[in-house]
N, C-alpha and C positions, 0 to 999 in steps of 0.2 A: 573834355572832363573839367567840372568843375574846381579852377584854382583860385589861388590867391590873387595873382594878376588878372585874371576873368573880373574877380569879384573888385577887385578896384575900379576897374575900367565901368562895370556896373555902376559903381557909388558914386563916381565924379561928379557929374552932372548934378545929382542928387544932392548930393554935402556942397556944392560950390551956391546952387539955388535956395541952401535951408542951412542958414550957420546956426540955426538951434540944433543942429543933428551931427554925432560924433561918431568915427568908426574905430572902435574901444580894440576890436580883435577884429579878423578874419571871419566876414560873414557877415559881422554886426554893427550894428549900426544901434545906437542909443538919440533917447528924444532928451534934450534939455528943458526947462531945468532937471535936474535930478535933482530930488527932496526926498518925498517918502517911497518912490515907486522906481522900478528899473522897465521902463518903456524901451520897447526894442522892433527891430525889423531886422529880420532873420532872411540868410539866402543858407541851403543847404544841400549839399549832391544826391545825387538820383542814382541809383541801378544801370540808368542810361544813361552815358560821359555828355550826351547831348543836352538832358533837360537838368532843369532844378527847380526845387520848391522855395517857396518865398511862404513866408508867416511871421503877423507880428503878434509879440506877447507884452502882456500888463501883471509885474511881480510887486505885489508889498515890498520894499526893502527890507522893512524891520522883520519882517516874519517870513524867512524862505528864501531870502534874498543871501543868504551863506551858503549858495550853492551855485555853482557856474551855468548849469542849466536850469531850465524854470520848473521849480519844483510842481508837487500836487497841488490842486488849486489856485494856480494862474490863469490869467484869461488867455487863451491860445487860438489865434484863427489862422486858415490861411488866407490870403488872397488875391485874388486872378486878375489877368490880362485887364479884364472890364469889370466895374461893379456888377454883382448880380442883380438879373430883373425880378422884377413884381411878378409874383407875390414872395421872392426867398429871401423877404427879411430878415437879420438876425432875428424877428420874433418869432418865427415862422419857423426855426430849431426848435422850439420851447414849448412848439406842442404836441403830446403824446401822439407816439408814432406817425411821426408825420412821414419816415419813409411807404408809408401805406397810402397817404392820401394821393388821389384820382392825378393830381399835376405836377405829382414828383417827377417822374423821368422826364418832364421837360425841362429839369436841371439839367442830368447827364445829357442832352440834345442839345441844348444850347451851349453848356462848358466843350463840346465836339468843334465848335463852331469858333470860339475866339481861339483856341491851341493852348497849349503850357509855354509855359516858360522855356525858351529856348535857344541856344545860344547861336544857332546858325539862323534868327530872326535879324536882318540886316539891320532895324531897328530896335531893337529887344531893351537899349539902355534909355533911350526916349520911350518906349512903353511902360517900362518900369519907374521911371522918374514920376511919369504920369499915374500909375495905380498908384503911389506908394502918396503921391501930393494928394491925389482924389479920394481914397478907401481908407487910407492910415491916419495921416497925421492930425485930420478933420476929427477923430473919434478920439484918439491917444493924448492929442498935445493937451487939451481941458483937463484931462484923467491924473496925467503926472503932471501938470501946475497947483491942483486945489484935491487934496484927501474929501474934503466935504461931495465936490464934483463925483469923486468914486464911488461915494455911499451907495448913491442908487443906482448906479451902475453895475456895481456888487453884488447888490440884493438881487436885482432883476433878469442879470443874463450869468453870471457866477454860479449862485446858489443854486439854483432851478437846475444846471446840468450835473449836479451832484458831485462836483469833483472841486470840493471842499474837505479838510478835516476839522473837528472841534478846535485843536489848537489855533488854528489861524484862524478861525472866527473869534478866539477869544484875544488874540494878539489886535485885530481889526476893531474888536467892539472897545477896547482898550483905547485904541488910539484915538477913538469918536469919543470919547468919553462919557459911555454908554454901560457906566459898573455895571447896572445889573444884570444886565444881558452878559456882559462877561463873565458872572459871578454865574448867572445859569448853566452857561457853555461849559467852564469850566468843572460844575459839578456833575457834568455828563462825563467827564475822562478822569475826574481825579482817581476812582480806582485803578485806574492805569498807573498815575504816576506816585503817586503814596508810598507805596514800596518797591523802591526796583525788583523788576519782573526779573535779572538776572540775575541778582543777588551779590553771591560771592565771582561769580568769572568774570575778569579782567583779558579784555582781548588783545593780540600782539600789539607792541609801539608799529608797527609797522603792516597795514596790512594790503600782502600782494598774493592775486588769484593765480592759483596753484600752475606752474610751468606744466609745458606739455612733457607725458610720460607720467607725470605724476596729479592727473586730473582724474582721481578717483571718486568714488561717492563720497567718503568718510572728510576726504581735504576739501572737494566743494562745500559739503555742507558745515565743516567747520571756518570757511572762509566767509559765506553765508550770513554766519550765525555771529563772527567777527566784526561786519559792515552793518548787520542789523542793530548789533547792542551800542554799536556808538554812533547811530543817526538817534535810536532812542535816548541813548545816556545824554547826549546833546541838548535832545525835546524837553527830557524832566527835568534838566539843568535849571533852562527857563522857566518853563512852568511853574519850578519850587522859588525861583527867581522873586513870581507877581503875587503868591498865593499874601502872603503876608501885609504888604502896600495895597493889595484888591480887597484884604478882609477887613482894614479900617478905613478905606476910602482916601489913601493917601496919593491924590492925582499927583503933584508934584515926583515924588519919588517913582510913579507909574511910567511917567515922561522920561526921567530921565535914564531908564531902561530901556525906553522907546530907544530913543537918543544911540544909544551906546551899541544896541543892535544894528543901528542902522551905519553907525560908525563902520563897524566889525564887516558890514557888508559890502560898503564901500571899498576898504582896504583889497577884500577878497577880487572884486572884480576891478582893482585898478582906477574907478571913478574919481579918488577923494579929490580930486582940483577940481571937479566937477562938481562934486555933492554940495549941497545946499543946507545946512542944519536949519530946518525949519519948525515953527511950533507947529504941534500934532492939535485940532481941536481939542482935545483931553486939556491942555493950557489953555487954552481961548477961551473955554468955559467956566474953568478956575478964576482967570483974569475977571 
């Protein structure tokens, strides 16, 4: 079964070979520097005590990074034992239905052929040392040194799998210092946040999913409704946060929101001796 000790014994190797990489918690493993982004390599347990899955993910800090897992709109992969062959580029996701096309199942063929992740591999922490130097770091560490670096990496493999919302493109185009695009994005949701959608109901200071015996429909979906009004009350927090600094064009004051989010994010997962207050383009530009 995947533990704690397992997963140390996994990371040695790997954190003793790459002092840009810290293991923040149990499982994870962070790329330095940390600036604007929380770059990670994830190990997580299986169904079966024997396997586990390994995935690295790429968070904005400043936007979605106030949450211990990676929110919607992260870049999320997993990956295996060996890079995958030609032709399953990551471009090679990116085009419509491509589980159709004629040489797909010589993915599932060939992933039959290197194994999972597995801890009775007498080797498995030299294999992984090696996917994680060869698939990961190569792609992540450029990513979380330079925001500019992200742009197009954003645009090209982010957008395109649709698992973006408006707000974080308008937090992103923000930080590029790209108003108007943020000024559009943002006029596709501002009916959302203009008037809180719940008005008057204030949900408990405390909110915990309802003990067994008493998990009926009326208290789940009032627990629900609880967790959903204050991820939203959070989102138009901010949102009402930029409207005002985005509608005069005041980069300065835009930044240092930036800034302040990203602060907030840090504290949350424990980073700040690690974090890097860096200027977001949005300054470079002004500059």
């Amino acid at each position: 079964m995947t533990n704690a000790k397992q997963i140390k014994w996994l990371f040695r190797s790997l954190l003793e070979r790459n002092p840009d990489l810290i293991q923040v918690e149990p499982g994870v493993i962070w790329i330095r520097p940390i600036r604007h982004f929380a770059a990670k390599i994830w190990v997580k347990r299986c169904l079966d005590p024997n396997i586990f899955d390994s995935n690295m993910s790429l968070t904005t800090l400043y936007w979605g990074g106030s949450t211990i897992e990676d929110p919607f709109g992260s870049f999320i992969e997993s990956f295996s034992r060996k890079p995958r062959p030609a032709p399953f580029t990551r471009e090679y996701f990116l085009q419509p239905q491509y589980e159709l096309r004629p040489e797909f199942p010589q993915l599932a063929a060939w992933g039959s052929t290197i194994g999972r992740w597995d801890w009775r591999v007498p080797d498995i922490d030299r294999i992984f040392t090696c996917a994680v130097e060869e698939q990961v770091l190569p792609l992540l560490r450029p990513l979380a040194e330079d925001h500019r670096a992200y742009l197009p990496f954003f645009r090209k493999f982010i957008i395109p799998g649709g698992r973006v919302h408006a707000e974080q493109q308008v937090a992103i185009a923000l930080a590029s210092g790209a108003l108007d695009e943020a000024r559009t994005f943002l006029a596709q949701i501002w009916k959302w946040y203009e008037t809180d959608s719940y008005g008057d109901y204030e949900p408990p200071d405390q909110i915990v999913y309802p003990k067994p015996g008493q998990r009926k429909r009326a208290a789940i979906e009032a627990w629900e409704k609880a967790c959903l009004c204050t991820s939203y009350r959070k989102r138009r927090r901010r949102i009402l946060e930029v409207v005002e600094p985005l509608r005069t064009g005041d980069r300065a004051a835009l930044a240092a929101i930036l800034h302040r989010w990203e602060a907030e994010a840090a504290r949350i997962h424990g980073v700040e001796r690690w974090w890097e207050p860096t200027p977001f383009p949005i300054e470079e530009r002004a500059a």
